[in-house]
N, CA, C, O and CB atoms as a CASP TS submission, in Angstrom:
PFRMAT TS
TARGET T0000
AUTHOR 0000-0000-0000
METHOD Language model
MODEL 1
PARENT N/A
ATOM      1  N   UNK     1      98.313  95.203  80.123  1.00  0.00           N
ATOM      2  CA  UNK     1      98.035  95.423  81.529  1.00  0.00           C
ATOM      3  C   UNK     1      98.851  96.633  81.987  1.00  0.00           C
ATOM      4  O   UNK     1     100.056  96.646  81.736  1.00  0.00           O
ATOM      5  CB  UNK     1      98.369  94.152  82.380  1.00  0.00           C
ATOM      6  N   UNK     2      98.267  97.676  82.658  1.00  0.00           N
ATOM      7  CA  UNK     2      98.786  98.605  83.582  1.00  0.00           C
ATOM      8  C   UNK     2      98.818  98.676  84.855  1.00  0.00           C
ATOM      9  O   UNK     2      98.467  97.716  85.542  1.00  0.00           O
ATOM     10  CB  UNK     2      98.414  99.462  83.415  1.00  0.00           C
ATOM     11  N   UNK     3      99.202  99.709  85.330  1.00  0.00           N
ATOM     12  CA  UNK     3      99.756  99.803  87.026  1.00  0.00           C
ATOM     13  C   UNK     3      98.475  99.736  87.364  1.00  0.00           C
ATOM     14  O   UNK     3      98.178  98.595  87.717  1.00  0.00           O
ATOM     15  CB  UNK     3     100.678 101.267  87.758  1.00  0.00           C
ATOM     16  N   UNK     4      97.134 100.883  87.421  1.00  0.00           N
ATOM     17  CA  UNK     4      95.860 100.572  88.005  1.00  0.00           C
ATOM     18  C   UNK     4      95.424  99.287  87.502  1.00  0.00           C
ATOM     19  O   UNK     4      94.426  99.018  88.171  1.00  0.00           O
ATOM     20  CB  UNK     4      94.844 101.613  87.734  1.00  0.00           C
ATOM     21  N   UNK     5      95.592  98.560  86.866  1.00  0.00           N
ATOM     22  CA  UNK     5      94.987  96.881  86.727  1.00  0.00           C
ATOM     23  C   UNK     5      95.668  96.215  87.427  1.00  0.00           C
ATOM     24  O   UNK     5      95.068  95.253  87.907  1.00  0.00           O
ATOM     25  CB  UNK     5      95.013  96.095  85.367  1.00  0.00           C
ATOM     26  N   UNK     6      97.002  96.342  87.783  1.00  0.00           N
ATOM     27  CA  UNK     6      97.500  95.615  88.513  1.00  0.00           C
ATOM     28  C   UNK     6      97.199  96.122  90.216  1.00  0.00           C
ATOM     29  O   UNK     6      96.862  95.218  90.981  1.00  0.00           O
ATOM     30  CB  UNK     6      98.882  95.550  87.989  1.00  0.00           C
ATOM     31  N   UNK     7      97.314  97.455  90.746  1.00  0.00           N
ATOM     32  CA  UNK     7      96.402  97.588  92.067  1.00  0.00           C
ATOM     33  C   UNK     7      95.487  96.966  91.948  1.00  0.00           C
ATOM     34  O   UNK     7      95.091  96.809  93.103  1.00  0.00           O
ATOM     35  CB  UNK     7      95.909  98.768  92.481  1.00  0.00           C
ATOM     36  N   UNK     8      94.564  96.263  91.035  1.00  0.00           N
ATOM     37  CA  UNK     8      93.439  96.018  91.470  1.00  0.00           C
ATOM     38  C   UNK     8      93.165  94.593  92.023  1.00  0.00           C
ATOM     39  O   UNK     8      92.236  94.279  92.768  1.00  0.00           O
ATOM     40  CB  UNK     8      92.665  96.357  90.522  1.00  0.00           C
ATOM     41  N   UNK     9      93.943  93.947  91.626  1.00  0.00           N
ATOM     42  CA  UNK     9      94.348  92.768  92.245  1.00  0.00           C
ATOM     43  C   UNK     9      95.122  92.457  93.460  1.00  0.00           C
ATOM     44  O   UNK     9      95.963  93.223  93.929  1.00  0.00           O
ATOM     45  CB  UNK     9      94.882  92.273  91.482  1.00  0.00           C
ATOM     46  N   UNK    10      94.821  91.340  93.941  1.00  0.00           N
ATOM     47  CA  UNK    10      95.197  91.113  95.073  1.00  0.00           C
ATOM     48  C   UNK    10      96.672  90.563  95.838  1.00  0.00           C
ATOM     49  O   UNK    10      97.403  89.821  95.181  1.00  0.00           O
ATOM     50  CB  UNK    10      94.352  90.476  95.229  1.00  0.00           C
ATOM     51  N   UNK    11      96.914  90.806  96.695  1.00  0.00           N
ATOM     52  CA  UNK    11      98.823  90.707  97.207  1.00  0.00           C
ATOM     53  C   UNK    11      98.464  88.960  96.116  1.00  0.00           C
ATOM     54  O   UNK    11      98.790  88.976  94.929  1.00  0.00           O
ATOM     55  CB  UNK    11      99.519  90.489 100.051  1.00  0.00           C
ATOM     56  N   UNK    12      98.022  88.074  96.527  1.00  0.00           N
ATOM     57  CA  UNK    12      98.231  86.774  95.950  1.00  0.00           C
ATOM     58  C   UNK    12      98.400  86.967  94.512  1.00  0.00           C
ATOM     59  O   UNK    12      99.414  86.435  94.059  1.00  0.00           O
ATOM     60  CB  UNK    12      97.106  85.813  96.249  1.00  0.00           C
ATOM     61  N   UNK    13      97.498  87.733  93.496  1.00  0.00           N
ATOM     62  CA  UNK    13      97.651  87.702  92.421  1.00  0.00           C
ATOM     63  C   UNK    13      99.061  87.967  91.980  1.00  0.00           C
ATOM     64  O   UNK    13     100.004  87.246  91.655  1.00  0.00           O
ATOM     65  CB  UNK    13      96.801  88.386  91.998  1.00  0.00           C
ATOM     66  N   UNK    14      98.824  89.561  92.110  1.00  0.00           N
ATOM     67  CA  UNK    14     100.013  89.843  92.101  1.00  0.00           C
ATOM     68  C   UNK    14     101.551  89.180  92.293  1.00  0.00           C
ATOM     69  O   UNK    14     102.425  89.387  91.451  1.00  0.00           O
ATOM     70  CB  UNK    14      99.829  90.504  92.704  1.00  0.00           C
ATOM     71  N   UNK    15     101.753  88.475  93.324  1.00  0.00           N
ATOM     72  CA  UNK    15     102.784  88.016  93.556  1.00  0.00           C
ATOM     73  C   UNK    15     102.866  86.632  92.391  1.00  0.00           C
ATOM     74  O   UNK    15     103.860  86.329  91.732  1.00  0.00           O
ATOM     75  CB  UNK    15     102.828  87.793  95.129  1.00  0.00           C
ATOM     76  N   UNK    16     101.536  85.938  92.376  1.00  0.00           N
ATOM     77  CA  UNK    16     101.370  84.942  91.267  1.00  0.00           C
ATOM     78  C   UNK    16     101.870  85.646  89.805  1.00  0.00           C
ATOM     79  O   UNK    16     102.674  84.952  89.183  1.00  0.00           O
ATOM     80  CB  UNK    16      99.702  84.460  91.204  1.00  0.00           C
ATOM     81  N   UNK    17     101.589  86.613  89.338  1.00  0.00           N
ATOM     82  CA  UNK    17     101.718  87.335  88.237  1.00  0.00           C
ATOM     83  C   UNK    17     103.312  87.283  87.837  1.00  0.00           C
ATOM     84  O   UNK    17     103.818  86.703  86.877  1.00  0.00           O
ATOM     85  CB  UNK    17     101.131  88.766  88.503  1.00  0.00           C
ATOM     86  N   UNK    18     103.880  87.976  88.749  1.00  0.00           N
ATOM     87  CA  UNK    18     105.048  88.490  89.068  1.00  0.00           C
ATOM     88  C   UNK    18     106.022  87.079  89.225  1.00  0.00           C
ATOM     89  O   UNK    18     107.203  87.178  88.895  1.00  0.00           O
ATOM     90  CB  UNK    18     104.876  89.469  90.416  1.00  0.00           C
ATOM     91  N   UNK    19     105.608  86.036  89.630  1.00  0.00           N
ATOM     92  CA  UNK    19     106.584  84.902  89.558  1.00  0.00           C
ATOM     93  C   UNK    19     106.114  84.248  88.152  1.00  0.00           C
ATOM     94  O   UNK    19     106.718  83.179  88.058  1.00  0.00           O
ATOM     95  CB  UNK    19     106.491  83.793  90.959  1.00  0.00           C
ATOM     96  N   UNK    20     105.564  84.379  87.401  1.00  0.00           N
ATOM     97  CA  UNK    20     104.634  83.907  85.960  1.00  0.00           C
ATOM     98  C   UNK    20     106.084  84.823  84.990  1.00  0.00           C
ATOM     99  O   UNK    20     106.884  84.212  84.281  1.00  0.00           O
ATOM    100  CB  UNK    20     102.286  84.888  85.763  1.00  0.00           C
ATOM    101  N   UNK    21     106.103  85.970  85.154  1.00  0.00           N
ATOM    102  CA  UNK    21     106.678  86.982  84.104  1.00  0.00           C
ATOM    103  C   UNK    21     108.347  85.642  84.796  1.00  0.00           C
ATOM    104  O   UNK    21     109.012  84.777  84.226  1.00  0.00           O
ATOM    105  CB  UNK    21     106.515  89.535  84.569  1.00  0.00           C
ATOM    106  N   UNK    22     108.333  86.145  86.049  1.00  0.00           N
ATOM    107  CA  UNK    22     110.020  85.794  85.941  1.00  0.00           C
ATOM    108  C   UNK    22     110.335  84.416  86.065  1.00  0.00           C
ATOM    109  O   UNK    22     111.505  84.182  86.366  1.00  0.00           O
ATOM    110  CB  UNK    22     110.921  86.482  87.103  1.00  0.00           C
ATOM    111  N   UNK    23     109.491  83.334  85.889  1.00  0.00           N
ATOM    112  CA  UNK    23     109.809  82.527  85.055  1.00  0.00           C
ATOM    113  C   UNK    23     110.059  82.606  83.709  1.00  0.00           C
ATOM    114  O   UNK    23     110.391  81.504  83.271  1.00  0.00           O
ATOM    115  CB  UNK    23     109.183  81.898  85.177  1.00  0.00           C
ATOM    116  N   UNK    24     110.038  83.301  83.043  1.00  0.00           N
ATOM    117  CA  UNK    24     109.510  83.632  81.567  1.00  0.00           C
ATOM    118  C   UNK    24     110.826  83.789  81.047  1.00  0.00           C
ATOM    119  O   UNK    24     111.426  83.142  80.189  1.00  0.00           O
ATOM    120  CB  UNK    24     108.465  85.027  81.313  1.00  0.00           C
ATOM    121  N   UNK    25     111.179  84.834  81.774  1.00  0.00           N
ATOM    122  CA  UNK    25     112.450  85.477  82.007  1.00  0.00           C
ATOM    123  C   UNK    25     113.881  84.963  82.098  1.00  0.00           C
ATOM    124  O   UNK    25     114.943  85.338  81.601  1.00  0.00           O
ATOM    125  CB  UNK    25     112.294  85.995  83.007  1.00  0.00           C
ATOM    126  N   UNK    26     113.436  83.702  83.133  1.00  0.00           N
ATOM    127  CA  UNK    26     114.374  83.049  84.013  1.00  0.00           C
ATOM    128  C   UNK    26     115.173  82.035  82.752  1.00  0.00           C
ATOM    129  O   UNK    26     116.395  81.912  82.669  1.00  0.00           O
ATOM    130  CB  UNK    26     113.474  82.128  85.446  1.00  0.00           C
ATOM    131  N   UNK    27     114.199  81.392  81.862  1.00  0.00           N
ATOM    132  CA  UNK    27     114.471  80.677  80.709  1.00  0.00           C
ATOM    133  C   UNK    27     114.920  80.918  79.208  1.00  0.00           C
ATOM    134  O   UNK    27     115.431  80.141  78.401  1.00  0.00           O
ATOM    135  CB  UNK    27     113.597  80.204  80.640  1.00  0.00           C
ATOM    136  N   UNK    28     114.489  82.513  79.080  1.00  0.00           N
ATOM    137  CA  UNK    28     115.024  83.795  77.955  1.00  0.00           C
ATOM    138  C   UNK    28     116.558  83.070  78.043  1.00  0.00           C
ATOM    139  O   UNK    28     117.383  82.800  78.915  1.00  0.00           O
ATOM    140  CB  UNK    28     114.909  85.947  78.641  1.00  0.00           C
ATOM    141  N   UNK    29     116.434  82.960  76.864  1.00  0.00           N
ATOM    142  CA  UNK    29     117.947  82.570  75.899  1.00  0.00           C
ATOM    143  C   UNK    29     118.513  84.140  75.686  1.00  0.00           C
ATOM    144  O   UNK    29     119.682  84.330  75.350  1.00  0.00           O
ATOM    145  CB  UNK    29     117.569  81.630  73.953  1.00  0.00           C
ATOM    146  N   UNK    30     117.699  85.097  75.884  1.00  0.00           N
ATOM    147  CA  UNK    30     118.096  86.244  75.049  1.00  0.00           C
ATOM    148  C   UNK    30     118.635  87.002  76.606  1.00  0.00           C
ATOM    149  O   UNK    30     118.081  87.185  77.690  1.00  0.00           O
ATOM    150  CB  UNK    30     116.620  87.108  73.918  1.00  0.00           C
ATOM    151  N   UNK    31     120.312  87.378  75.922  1.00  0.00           N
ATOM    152  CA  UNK    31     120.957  88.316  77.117  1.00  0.00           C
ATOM    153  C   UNK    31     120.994  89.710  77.284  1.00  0.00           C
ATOM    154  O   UNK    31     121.411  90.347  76.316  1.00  0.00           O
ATOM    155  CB  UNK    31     122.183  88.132  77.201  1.00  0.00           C
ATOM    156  N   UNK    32     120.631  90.374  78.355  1.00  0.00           N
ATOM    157  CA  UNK    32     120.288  91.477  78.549  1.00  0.00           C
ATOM    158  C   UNK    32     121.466  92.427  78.621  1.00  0.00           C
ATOM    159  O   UNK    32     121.175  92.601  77.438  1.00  0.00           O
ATOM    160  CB  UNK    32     119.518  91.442  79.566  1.00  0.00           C
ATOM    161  N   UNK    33     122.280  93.042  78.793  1.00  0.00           N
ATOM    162  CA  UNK    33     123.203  93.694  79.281  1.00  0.00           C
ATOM    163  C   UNK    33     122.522  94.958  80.404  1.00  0.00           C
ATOM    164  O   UNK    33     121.507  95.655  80.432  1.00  0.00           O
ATOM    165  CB  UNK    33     124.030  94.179  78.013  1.00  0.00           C
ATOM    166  N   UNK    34     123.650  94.773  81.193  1.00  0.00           N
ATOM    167  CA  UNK    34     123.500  95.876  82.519  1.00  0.00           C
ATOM    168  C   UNK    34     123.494  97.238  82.067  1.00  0.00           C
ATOM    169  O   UNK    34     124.521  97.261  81.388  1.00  0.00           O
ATOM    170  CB  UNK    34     124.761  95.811  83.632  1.00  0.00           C
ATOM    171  N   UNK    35     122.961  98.465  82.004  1.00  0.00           N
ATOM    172  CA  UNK    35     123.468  99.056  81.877  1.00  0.00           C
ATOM    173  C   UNK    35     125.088  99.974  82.636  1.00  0.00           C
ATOM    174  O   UNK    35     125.314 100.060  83.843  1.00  0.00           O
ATOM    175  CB  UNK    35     122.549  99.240  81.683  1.00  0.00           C
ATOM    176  N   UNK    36     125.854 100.456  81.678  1.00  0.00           N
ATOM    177  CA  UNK    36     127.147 100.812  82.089  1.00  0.00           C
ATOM    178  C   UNK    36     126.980 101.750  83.649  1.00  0.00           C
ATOM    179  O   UNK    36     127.783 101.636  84.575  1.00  0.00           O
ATOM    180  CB  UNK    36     127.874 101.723  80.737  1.00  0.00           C
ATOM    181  N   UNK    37     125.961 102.515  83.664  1.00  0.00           N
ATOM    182  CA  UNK    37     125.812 103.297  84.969  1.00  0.00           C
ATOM    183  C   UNK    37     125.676 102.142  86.516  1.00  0.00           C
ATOM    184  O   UNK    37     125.992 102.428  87.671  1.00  0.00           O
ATOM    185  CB  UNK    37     124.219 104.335  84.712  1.00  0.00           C
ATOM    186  N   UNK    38     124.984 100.559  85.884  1.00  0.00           N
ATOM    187  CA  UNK    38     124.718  99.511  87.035  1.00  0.00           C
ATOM    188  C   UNK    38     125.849  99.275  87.331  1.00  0.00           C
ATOM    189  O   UNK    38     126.133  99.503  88.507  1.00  0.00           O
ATOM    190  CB  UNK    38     123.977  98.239  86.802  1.00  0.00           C
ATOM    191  N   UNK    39     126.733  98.841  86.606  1.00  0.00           N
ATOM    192  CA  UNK    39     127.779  98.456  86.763  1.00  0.00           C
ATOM    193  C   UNK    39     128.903  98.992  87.703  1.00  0.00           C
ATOM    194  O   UNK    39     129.752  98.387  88.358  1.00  0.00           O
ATOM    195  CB  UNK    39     128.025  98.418  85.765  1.00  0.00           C
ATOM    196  N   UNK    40     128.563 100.689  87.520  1.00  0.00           N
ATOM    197  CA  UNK    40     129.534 101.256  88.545  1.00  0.00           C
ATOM    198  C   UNK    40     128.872 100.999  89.783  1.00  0.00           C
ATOM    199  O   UNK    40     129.515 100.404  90.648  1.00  0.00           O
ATOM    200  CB  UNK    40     129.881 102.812  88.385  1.00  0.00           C
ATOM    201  N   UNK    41     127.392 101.435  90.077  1.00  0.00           N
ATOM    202  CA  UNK    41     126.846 101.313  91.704  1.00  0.00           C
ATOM    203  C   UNK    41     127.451  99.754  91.938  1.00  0.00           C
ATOM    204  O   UNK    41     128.283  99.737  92.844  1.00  0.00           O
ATOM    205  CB  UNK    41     124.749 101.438  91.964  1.00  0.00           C
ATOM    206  N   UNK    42     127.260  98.732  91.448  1.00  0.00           N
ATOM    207  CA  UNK    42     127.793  97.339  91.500  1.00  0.00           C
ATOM    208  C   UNK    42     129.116  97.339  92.630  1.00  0.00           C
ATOM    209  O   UNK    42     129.195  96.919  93.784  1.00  0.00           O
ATOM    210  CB  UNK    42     128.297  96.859  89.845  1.00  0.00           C
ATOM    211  N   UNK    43     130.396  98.215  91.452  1.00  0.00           N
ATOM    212  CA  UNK    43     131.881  98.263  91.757  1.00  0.00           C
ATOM    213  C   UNK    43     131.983  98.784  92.878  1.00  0.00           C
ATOM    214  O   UNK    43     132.731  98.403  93.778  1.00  0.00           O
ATOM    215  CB  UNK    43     132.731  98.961  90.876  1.00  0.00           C
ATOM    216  N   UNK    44     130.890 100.116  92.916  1.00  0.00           N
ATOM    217  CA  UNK    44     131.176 100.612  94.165  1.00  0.00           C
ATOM    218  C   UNK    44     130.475  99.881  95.769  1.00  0.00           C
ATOM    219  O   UNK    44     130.799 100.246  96.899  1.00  0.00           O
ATOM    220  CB  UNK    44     130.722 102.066  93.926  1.00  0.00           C
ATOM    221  N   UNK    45     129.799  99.152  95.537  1.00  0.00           N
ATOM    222  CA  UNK    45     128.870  98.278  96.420  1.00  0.00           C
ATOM    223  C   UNK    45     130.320  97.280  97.213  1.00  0.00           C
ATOM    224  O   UNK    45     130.570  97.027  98.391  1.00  0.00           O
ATOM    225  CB  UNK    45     127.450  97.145  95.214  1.00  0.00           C
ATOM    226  N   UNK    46     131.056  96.912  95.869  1.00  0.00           N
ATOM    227  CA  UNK    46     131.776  95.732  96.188  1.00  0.00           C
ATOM    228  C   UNK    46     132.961  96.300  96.893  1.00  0.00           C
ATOM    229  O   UNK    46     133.555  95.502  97.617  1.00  0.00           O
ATOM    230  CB  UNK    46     132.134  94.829  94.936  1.00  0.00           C
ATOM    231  N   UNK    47     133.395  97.435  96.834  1.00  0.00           N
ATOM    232  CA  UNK    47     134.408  97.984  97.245  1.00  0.00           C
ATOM    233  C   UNK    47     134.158  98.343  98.781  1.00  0.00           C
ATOM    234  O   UNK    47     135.039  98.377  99.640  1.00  0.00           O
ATOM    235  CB  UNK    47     134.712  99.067  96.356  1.00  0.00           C
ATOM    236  N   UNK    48     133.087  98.548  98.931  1.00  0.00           N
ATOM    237  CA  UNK    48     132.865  98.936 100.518  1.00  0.00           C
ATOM    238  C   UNK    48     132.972  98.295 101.023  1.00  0.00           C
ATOM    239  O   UNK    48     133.674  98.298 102.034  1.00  0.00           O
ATOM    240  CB  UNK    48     131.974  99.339 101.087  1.00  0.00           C
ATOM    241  N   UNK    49     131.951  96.850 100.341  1.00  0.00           N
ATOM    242  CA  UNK    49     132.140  95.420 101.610  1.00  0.00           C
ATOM    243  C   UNK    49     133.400  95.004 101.131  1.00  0.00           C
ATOM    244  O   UNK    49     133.495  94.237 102.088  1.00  0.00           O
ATOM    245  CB  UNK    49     130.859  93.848 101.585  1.00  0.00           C
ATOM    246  N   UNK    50     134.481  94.807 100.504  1.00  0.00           N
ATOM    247  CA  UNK    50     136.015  94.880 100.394  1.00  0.00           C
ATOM    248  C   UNK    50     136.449  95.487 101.713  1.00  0.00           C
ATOM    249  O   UNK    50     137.276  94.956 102.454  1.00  0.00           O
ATOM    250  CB  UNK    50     136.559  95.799  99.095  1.00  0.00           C
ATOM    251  N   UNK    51     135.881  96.552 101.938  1.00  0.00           N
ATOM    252  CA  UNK    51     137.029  97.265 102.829  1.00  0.00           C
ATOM    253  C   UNK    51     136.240  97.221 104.322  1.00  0.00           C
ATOM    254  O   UNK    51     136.689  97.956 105.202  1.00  0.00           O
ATOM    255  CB  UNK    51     137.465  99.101 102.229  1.00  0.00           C
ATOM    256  N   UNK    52     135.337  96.564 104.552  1.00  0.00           N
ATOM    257  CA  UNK    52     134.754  96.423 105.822  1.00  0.00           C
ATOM    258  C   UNK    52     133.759  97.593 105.682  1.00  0.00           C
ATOM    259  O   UNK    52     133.622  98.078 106.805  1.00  0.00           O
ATOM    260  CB  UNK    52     135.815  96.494 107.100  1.00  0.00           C
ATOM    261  N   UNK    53     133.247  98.042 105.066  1.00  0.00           N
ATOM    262  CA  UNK    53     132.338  99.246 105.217  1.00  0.00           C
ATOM    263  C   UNK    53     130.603  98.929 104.637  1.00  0.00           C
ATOM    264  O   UNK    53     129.770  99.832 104.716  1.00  0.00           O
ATOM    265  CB  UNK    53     133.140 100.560 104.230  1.00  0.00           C
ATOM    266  N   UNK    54     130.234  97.515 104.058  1.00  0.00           N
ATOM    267  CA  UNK    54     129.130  97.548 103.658  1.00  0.00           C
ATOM    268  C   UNK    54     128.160  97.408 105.030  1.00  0.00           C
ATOM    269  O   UNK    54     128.202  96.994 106.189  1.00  0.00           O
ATOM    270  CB  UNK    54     129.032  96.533 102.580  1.00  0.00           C
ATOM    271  N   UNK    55     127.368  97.974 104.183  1.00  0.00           N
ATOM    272  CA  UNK    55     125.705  97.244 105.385  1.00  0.00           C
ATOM    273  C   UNK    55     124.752  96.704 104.585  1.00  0.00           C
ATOM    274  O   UNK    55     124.339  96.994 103.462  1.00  0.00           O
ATOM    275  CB  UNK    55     124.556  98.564 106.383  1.00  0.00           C
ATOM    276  N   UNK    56     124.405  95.624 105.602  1.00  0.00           N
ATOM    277  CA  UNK    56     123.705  94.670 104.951  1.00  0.00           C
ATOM    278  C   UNK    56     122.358  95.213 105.958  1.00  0.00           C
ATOM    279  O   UNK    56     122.570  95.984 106.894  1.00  0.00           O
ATOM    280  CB  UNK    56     124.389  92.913 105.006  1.00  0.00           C
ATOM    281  N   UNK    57     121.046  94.731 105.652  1.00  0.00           N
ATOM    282  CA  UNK    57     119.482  94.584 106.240  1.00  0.00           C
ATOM    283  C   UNK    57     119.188  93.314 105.806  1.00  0.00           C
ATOM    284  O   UNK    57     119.622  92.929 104.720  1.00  0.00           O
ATOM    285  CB  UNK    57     118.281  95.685 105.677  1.00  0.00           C
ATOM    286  N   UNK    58     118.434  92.531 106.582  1.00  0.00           N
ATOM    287  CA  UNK    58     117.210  91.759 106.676  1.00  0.00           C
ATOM    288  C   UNK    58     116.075  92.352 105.964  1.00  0.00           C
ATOM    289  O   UNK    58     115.665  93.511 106.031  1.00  0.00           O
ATOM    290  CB  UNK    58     116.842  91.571 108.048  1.00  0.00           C
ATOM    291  N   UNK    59     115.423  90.897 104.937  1.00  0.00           N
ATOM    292  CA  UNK    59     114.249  91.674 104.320  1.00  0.00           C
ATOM    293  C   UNK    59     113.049  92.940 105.366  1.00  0.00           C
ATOM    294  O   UNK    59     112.352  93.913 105.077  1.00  0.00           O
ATOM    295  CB  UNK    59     113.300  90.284 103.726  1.00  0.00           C
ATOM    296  N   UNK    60     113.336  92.288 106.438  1.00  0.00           N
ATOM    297  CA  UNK    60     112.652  92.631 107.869  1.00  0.00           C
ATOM    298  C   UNK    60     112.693  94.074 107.831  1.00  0.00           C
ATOM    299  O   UNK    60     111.722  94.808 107.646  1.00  0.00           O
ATOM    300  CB  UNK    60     113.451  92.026 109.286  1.00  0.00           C
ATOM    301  N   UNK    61     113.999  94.456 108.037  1.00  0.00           N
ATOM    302  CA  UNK    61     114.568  95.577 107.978  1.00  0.00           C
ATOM    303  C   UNK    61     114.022  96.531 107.114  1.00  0.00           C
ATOM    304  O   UNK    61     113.309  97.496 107.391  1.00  0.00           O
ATOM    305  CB  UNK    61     115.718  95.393 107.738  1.00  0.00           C
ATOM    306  N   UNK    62     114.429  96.159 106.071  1.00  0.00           N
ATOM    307  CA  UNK    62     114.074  96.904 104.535  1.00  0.00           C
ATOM    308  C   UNK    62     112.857  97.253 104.483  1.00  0.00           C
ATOM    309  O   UNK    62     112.631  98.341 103.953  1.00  0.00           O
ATOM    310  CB  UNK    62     114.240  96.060 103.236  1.00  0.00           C
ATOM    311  N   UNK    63     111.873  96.572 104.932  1.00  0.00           N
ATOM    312  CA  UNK    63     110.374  96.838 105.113  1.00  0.00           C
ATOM    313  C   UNK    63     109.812  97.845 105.717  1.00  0.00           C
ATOM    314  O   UNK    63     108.845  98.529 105.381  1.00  0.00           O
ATOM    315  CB  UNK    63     109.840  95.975 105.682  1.00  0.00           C
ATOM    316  N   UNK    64     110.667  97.899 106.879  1.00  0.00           N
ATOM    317  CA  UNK    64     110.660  99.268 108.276  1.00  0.00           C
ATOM    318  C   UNK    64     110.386 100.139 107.450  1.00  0.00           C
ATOM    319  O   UNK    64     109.274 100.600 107.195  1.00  0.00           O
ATOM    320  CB  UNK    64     112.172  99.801 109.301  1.00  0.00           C
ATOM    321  N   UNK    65     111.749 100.497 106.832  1.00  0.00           N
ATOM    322  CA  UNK    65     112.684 101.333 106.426  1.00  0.00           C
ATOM    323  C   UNK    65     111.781 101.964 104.937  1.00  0.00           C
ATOM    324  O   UNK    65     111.914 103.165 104.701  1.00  0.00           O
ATOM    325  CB  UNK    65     114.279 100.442 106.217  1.00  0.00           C
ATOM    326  N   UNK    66     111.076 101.294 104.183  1.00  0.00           N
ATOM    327  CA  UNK    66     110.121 101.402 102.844  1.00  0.00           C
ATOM    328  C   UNK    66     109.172 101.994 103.688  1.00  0.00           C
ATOM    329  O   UNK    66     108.851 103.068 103.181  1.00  0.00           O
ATOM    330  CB  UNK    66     109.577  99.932 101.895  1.00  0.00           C
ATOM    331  N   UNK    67     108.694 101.839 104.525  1.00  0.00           N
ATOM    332  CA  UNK    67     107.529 102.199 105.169  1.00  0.00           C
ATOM    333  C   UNK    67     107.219 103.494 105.975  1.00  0.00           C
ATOM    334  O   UNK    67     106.145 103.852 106.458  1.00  0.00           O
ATOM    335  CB  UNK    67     107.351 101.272 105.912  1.00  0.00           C
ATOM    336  N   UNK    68     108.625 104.200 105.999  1.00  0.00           N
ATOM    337  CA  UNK    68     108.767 105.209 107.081  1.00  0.00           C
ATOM    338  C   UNK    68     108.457 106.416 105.771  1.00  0.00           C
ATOM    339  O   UNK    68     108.437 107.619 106.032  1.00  0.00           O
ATOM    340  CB  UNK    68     110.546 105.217 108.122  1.00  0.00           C
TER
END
């Protein structure tokens, strides 16, 4: 399956699809590692909200904000 097979389906499928894989996933015995570059955005994520500086959004938000 590819990206145009997957447009072609519908928000329901899709979202059905997509919770199908990450169940799949969710039960994988097999461990992934982060890559070393995740790890820093991670440290640095945690360090802001450490120091009073993170921002958080509402999925709400995030949606705006994808959309603009």
């Amino acid at each position: 399956m590819n990206a145009s097979e997957i447009k072609k389906m519908s928000t329901i499928e899709r979202l059905q699809a997509m919770e199908a894989i990450w169940e799949t996933l969710l039960y994988d015995e097999t461990e992934i590692d982060s890559p070393e570059w995740h790890r820093g955005i991670l440290e640095e994520r945690r360090k802001k909200i450490d120091n009073g500086e993170g921002t958080f959004f509402s999925i709400g938000e995030l949606k705006k904000r994808h959309r603009k």
